[in-house]
C-alpha positions as CSV (number, residue, x, y, z in Angstrom):
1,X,10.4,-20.7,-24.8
2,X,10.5,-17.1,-22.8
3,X,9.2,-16.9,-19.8
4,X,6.5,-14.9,-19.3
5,X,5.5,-13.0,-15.9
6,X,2.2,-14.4,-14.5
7,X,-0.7,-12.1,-14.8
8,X,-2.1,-9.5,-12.3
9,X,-5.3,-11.3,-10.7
10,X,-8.3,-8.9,-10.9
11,X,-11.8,-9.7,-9.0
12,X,-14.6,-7.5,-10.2
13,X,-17.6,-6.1,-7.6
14,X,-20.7,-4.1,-9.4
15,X,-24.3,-5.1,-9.1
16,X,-25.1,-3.8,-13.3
17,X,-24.8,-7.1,-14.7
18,X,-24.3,-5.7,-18.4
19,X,-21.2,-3.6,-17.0
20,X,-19.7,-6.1,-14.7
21,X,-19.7,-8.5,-17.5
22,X,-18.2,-5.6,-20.2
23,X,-15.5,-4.6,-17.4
24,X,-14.6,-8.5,-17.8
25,X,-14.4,-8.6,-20.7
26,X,-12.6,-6.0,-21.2
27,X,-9.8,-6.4,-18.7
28,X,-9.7,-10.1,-20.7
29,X,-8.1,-8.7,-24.0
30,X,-4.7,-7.3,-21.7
31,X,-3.1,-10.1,-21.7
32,X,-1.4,-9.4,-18.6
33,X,-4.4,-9.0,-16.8
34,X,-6.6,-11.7,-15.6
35,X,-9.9,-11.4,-13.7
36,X,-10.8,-14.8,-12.0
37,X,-13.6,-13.8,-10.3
38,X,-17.0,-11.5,-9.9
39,X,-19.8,-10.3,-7.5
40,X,-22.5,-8.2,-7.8
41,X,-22.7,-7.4,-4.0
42,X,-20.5,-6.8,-0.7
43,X,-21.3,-10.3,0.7
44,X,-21.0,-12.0,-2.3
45,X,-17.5,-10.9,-2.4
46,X,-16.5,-11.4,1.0
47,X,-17.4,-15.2,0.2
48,X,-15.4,-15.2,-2.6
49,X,-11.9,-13.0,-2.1
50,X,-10.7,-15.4,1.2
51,X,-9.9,-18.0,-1.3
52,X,-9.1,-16.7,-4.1
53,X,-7.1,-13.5,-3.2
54,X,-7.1,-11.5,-5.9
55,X,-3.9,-9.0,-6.6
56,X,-6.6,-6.7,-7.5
57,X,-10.5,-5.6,-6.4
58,X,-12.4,-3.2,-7.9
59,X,-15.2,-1.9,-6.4
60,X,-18.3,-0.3,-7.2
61,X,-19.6,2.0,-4.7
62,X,-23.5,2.4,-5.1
63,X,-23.9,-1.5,-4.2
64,X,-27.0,-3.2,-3.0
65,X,-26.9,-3.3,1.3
66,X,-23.8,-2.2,1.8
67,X,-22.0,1.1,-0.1
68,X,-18.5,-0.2,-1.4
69,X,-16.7,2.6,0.6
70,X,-18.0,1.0,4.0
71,X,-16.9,-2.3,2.7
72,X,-13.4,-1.6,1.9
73,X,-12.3,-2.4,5.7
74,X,-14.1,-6.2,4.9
75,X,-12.6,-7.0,1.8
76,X,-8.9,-6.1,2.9
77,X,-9.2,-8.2,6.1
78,X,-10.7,-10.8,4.2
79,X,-8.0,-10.7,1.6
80,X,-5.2,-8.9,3.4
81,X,-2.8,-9.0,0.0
82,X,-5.4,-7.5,-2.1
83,X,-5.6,-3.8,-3.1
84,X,-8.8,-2.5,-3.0
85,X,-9.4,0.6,-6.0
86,X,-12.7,1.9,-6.6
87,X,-13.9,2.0,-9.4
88,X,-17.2,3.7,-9.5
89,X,-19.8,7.0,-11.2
90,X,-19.3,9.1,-8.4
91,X,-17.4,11.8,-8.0
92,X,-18.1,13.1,-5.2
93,X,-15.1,14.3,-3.1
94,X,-16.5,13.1,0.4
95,X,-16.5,9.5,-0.9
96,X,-13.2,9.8,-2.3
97,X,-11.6,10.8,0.8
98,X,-13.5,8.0,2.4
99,X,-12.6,5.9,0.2
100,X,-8.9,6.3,1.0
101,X,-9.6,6.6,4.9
102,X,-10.7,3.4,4.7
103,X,-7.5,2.0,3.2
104,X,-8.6,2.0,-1.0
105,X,-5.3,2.3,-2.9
106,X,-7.6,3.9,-5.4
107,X,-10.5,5.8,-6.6
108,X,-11.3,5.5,-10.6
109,X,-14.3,6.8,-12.5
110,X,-16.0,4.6,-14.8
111,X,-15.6,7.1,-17.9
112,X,-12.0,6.4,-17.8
113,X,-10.2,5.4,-21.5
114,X,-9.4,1.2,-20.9
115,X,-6.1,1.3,-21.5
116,X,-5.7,4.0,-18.3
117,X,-7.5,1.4,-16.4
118,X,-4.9,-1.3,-17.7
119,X,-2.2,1.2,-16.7
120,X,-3.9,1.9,-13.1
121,X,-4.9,-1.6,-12.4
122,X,-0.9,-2.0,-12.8
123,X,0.0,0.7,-10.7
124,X,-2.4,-0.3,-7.8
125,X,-1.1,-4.0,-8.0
126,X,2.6,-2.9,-7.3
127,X,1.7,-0.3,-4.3
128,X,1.0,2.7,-5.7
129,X,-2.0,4.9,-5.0
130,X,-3.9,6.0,-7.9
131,X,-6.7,8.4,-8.5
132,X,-8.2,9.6,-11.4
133,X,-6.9,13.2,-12.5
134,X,-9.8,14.7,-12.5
135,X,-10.7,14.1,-9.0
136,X,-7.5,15.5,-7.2
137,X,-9.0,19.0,-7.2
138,X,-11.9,17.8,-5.3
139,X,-9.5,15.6,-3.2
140,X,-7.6,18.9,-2.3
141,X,-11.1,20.4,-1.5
142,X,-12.6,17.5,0.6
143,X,-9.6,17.9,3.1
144,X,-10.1,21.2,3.3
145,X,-13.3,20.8,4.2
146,X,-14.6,21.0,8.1
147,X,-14.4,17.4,9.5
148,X,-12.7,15.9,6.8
149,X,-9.6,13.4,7.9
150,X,-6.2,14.7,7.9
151,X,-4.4,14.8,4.7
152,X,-1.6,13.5,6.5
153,X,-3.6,10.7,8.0
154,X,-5.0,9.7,3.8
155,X,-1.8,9.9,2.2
156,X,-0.2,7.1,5.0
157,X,-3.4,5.3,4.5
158,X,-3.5,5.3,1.1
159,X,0.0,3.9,0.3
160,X,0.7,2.2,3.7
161,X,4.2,4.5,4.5
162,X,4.4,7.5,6.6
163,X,3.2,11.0,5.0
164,X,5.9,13.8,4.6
165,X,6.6,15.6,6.9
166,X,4.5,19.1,7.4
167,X,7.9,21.1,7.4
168,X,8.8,23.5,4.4
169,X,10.8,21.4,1.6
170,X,13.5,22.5,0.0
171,X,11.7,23.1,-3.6
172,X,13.1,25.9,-6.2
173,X,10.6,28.2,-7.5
174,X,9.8,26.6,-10.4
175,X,9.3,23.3,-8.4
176,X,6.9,25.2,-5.8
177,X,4.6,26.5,-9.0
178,X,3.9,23.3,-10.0
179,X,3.1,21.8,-6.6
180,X,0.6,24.9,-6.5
181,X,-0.7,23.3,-9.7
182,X,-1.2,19.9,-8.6
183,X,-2.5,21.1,-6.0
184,X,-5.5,22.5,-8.2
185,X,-5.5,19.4,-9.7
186,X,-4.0,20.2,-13.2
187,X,-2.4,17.7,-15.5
188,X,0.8,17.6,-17.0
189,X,-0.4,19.1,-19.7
190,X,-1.9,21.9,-18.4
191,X,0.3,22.9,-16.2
192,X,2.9,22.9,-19.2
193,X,0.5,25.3,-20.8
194,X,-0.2,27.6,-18.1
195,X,4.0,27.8,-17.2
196,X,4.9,28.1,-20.6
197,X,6.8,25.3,-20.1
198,X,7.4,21.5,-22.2
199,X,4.9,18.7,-20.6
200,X,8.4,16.8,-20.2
201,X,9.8,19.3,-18.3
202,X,6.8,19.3,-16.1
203,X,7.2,15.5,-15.9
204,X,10.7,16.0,-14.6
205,X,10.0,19.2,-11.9
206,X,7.0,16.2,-10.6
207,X,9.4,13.6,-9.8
208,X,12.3,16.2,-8.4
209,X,9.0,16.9,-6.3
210,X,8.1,13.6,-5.0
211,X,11.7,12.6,-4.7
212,X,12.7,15.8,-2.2
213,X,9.3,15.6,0.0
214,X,9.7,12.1,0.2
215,X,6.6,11.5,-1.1
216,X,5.5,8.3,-4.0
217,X,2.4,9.4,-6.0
218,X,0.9,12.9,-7.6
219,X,-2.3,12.1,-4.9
220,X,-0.1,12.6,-1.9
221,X,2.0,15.7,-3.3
222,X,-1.7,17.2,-3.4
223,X,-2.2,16.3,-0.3
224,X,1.1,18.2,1.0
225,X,0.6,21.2,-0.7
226,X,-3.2,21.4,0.6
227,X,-2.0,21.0,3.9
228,X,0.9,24.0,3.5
229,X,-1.5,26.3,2.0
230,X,-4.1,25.6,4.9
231,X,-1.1,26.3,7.7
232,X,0.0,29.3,5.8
């Protein structure tokens, strides 16, 4: 018989009851996916994650005693192979860049479609920080903000290897229009549409992007270009 890879452990931290057991449930029916384990609180789940270290925790912030973004620190010392993604209502940008200070490898919104949480539980398992679309705009902006931590500072938090570096990269036009975008926080798609340009073609200026900055995920080329524009 084949052999099949084992699954991506996932341990599950909300206080609602009915949505901690949907989230469950629901991360049950990818096969390659298994949750084997659950708290509805912070201290629960530092009990829990030190023996059973979980590839994967995702974390509700608005938790009973202690908010999810101040327990990050906890759970990854507690479970130092674990990656830690939020998973939460709030999208408020503060949090997010908390969040990442703190050492999250992700911030996702509970509205998201389940099969871009199977995708981003993935994604966060092997090392990559992920964030929901949506949210990069107010990423860009919580930076920007006075007081808020470097972006250089998030994005080597965030994915554990050193941020690129603040000098101009050696991006074509084209290539600099679309950090711009990203930058806003567009999709693929909209950026395709306000270029007049094919989404694949927009895929492929994205990775030319990340590949000449030196950089691993859409989040930190946001990051980049925030921090350009606010030297500029």
């Amino acid at each position: 018989m084949p052999a099949y890879p084992d699954p991506i452990t996932v341990f599950v931290v909300d206080d609602h009851t009915l949505f901690r057991r949907g989230l469950m449930a629901l991360i049950g029916q990818d096969a390659g996916l298994q949750v084997i384990g659950d708290a509805s609180d912070a201290s629960e789940a530092l009990r829990q994650v030190p023996q059973l270290q979980p590839q994967v925790i995702l974390l509700d912030n608005h938790l009973p005693g202690v908010l999810g973004v101040d327990a990050i620190a906890g759970l990854r010392q507690a479970s130092p192979t674990s990656r830690v993604v939020m998973l939460t209502v709030s999208e408020d940008g503060q949090d997010l860049a908390t969040a990442l200070r703190n050492g999250a490898q992700g911030y996702l919104l509970k509205t998201m479609d389940g099969e871009l949480l199977f995708e981003a539980i993935r994604r966060a398992a092997g090392g990559e920080p992920v964030v929901s679309p949506e949210l990069l705009g107010k990423l860009v902006t919580a930076f920007q903000s006075q007081g808020a931590p470097e972006p250089a500072a998030v994005a080597e938090g965030a994915q554990g290897t050193p941020a690129a570096a603040a000098s101009p990269s050696p991006l074509s036009p084209r290539e600099e229009e679309v950090l711009r975008e990203i930058a806003q926080g567009a999709s693929n798609k909209e950026i395709a549409r306000r270029l007049d340009i094919a989404e694949t073609t927009v895929k492929i200026h994205v990775q030319h992007i990340l590949r000449k900055l030196g950089l691993s995920s859409r989040v930190q080329a946001a990051v980049y270009a925030s921090d350009r524009i606010r030297s500029e």
